[in-house]
N, C-alpha and C positions, 0 to 999 in steps of 0.2 A: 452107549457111553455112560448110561447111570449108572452103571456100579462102579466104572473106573472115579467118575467125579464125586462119588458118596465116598470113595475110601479116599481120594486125592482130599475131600473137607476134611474127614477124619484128621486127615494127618498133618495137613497145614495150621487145623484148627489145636493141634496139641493133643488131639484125645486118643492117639495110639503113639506108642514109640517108633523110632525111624526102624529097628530091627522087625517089628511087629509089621511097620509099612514094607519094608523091603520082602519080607518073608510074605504077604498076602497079595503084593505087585507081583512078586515077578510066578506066585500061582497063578494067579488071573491072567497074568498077558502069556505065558506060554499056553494056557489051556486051552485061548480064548479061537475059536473056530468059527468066530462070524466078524472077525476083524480082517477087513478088506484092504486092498494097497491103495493108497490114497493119504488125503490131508491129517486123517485120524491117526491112519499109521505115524506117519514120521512124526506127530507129536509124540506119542506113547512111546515109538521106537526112541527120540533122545532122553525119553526119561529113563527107558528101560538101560540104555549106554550110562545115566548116571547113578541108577540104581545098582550098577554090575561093579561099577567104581567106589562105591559104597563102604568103606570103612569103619566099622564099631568103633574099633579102639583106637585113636590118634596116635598112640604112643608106634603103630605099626604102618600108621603112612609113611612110605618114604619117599616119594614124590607125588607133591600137588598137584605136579601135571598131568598124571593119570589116577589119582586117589583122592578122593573127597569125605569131610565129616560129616556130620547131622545134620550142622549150620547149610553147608552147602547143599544137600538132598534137600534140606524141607527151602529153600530159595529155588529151587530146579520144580521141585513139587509144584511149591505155588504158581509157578510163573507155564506149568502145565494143565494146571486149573485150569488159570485163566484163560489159557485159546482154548479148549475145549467146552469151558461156559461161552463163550465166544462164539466158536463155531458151533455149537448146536442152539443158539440164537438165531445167528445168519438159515443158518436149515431149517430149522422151524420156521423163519418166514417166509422162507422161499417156499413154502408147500401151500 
């Protein structure tokens, strides 16, 4: 989970753009071959459902419903952060 949570600070922290995050997300989570089905997954997997939703240019959403800005990605980012600082908390104590 530490390079998914080093690129999710990166990106919540402002220090890459959403296009920069969307492009190095969605290489790592397709590549990724030690990503198991379980809690980890479905986190990563709604970020990956918002990163697919993922929109550059606003002038080209045409519904909110299934189409998101920056603003949105990096609030979906952070709030993926957090359960995975979370839950590799909880599992490092349980060991």
């Amino acid at each position: 989970m530490d390079k998914y949570i080093k690129l999710l600070e990166e990106f919540a922290g402002s220090k890459i753009s959403a296009d920069e995050f969307e492009q190095r997300f969605l290489q790592l989570f397709k590549s990724d071959n030690n990503l198991q089905p379980g809690r980890e997954f479905q986190i990563l997997d709604k970020l990956f459902a918002d990163v697919d939703a993922y929109c550059s240019n606003p002038d080209l959403i045409e519904d909110p419903r299934f189409d998101i800005g920056e603003v949105q990605l990096r609030v979906s980012a952070q709030d993926t952060l957090d359960k995975l600082v979370k839950l590799t908390t909880v599992l490092t104590s349980e060991k």
